[in-house]
C-alpha atoms as one frame of an Amber mdcrd trajectory, in Angstrom:
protein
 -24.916 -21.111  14.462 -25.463 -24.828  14.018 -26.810 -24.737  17.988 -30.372
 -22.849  17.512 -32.060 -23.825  13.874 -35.517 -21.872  12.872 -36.301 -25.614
  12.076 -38.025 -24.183   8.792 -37.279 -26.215   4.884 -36.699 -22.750   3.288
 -33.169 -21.000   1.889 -33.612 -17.880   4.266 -34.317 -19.876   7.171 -31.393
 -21.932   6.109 -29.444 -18.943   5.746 -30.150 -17.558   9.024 -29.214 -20.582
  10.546 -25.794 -20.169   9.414 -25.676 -16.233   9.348 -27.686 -14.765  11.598
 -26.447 -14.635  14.639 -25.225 -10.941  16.036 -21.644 -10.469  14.797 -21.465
 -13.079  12.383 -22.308 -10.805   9.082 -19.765  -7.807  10.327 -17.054 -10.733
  10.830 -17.952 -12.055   7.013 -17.430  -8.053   6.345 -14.377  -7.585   8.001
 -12.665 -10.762   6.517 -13.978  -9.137   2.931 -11.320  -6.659   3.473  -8.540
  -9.537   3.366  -6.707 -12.257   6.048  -6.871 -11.016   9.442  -5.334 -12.456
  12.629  -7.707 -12.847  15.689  -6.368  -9.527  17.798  -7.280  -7.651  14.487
 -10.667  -9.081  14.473 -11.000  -8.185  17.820  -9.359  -4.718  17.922 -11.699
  -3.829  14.803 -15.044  -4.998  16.519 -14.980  -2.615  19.694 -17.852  -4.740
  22.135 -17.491  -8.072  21.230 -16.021 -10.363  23.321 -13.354 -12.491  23.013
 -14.573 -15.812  23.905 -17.644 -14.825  21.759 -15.597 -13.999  18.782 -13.906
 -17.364  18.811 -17.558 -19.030  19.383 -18.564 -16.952  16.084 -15.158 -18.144
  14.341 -15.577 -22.004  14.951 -19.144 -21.698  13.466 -17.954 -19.754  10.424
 -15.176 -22.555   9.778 -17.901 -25.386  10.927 -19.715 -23.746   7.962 -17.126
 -24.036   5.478 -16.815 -20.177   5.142 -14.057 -19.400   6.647 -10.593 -21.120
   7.313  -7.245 -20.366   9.212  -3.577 -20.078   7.351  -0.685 -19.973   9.463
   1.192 -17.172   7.921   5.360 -17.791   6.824   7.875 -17.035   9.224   9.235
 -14.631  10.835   5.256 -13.901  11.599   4.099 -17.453  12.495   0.941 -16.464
  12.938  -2.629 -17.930  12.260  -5.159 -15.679   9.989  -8.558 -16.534   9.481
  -9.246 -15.891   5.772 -12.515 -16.526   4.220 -13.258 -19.368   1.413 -14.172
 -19.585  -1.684 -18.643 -20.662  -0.195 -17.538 -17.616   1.895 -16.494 -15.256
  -0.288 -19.932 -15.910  -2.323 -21.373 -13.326   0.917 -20.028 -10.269  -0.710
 -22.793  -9.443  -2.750 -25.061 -10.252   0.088 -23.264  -7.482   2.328 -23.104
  -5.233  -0.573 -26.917  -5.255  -0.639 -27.193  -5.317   2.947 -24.835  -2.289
   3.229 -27.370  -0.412   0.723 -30.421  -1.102   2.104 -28.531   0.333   5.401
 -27.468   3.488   3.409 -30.577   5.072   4.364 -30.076   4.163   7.799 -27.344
   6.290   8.420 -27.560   9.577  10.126 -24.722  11.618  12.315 -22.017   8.918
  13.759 -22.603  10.564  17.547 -20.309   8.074  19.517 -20.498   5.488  17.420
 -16.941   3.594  15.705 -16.343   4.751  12.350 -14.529   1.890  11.170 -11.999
   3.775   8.114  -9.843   0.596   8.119 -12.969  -0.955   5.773 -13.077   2.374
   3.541 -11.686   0.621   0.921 -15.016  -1.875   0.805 -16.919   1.086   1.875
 -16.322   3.217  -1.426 -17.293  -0.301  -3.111 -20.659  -0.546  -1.259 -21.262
   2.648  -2.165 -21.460   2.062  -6.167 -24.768   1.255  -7.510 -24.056  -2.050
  -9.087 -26.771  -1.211 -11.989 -24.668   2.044 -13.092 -21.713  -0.076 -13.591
 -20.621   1.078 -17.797 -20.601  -1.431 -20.109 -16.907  -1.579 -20.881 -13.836
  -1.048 -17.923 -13.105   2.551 -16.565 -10.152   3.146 -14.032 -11.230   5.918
 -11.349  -8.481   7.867  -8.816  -9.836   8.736  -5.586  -7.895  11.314  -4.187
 -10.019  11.810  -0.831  -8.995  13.351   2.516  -9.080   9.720   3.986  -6.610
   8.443   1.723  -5.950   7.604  -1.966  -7.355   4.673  -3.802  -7.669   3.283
  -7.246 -11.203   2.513  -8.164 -11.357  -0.197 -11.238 -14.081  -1.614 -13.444
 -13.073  -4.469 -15.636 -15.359  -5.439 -18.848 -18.216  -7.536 -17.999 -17.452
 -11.559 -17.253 -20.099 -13.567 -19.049 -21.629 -14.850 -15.803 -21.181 -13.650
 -12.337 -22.354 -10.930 -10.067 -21.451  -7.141 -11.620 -19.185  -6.512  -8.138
 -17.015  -9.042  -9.434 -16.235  -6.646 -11.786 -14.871  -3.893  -9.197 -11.233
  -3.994  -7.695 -10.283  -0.612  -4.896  -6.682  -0.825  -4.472  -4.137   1.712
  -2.357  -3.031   4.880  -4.138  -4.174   6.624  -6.917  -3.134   5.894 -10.754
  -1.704   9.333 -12.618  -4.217   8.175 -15.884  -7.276   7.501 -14.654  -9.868
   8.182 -16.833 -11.496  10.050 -14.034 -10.133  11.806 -10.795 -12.386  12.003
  -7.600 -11.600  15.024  -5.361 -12.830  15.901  -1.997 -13.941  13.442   1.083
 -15.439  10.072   1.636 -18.158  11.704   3.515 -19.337  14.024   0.726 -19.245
  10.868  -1.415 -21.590   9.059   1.279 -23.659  12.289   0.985 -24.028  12.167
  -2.478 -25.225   8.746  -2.601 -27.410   9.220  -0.021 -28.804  12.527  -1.700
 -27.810  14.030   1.720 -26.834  17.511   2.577 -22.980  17.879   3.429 -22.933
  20.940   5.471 -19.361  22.085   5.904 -17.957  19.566   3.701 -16.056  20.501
   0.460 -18.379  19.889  -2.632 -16.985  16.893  -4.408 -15.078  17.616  -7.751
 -14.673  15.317 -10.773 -12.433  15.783 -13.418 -12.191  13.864 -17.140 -14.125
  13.301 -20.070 -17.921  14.420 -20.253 -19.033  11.108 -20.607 -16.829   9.307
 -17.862 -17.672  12.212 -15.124 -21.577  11.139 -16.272 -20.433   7.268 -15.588
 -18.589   8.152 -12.038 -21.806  10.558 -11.224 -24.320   7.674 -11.642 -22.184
   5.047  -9.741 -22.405   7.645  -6.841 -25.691   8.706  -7.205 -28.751   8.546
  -4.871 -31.251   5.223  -5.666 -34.203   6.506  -7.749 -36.612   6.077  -5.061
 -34.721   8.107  -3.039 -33.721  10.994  -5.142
């Protein structure tokens, strides 16, 4: 970042020049999830390296999109947090994460990272399925509980602006998710889920509909 340049006048190439070295858009990802001090950053990217993870973090603050906070005592810590210019990337790893949807197949060896679950069962929704007015969604999965909320529409902005996933599930939620995250992945995939518990949803007919389409598989893929 800011040492090798495609050396083209374009916005992608531009882009790229910031972004696209290896590591840099799973950092932007992790740092979605909140503040994080450099041994989390480190412990939640199994194979990077640490002298290459603080090359990646002086380019991201070089860039403007990301900045350290020394936290209150008794921590007296540093986080790196991302900025406002950086927090503009979440709707670029939202549609990165859904083009990679398809990508998926059986984890083998591979990290499955739960700590992001909470961005995860964001990434999931399909952004044009969003209702038209707010709807509050419990999650009661075998991962863990969350609250899944959709405010009314802003006048301007990107419709993931409009989605909040916070820790434990709300008693009134206009509609409770049962079952697991990977039978939701499954069902947004329009994957078979053999041996997982089918997926129940309980509320009003026209709120399951809502939750069903958020979760459902693209149209080209269904």
């Amino acid at each position: 970042m800011g040492e090798r340049r495609y050396g083209q006048y374009c916005p992608v190439a531009r882009a790229l020049d910031q972004l696209g070295d290896r590591w840099t858009l799973l950092l932007v990802r992790e740092l979605l999830v909140g503040p994080q001090r450099y041994s989390d950053l480190l412990e939640h990217l199994p194979g990077m390296w640490s002298n290459l993870l603080a090359g990646r973090l002086r380019a991201l603050e070089a860039a403007g999109l990301v900045a350290r906070r020394p936290l209150p005592p008794p921590a007296s810590r540093l986080v790196y947090e991302l900025t406002d210019r950086g927090r503009e990337l979440e709707p670029v790893i939202y549609e990165v994460s859904r083009f990679g949807l398809d990508l998926l197949d059986d984890p083998g060896d591979d990290v499955v990272p739960l700590h992001l679950l909470p961005l995860g069962l964001k990434g999931m929704l399909r952004a044009e399925a969003l209702p038209d007015g707010p709807l509050v969604v419990a999650l009661v999965l075998d991962e863990g509980t969350w609250t899944l909320s959709v405010a009314a529409p802003p006048p301007t902005g990107h419709p993931l602006t409009r989605v909040r996933v916070t820790p434990e599930a709300v008693p009134d939620a206009d509609v409770t998710v049962r079952g697991s995250a990977m039978a939701l992945l499954a069902r947004r995939r329009g994957a078979a889920a053999p041996g997982l518990s089918p997926l129940v949803l309980d509320g009003s007919a026209a709120d399951v509909a809502t939750v069903d389409a958020l979760f459902s598989p693209d149209p080209a893929a269904a």
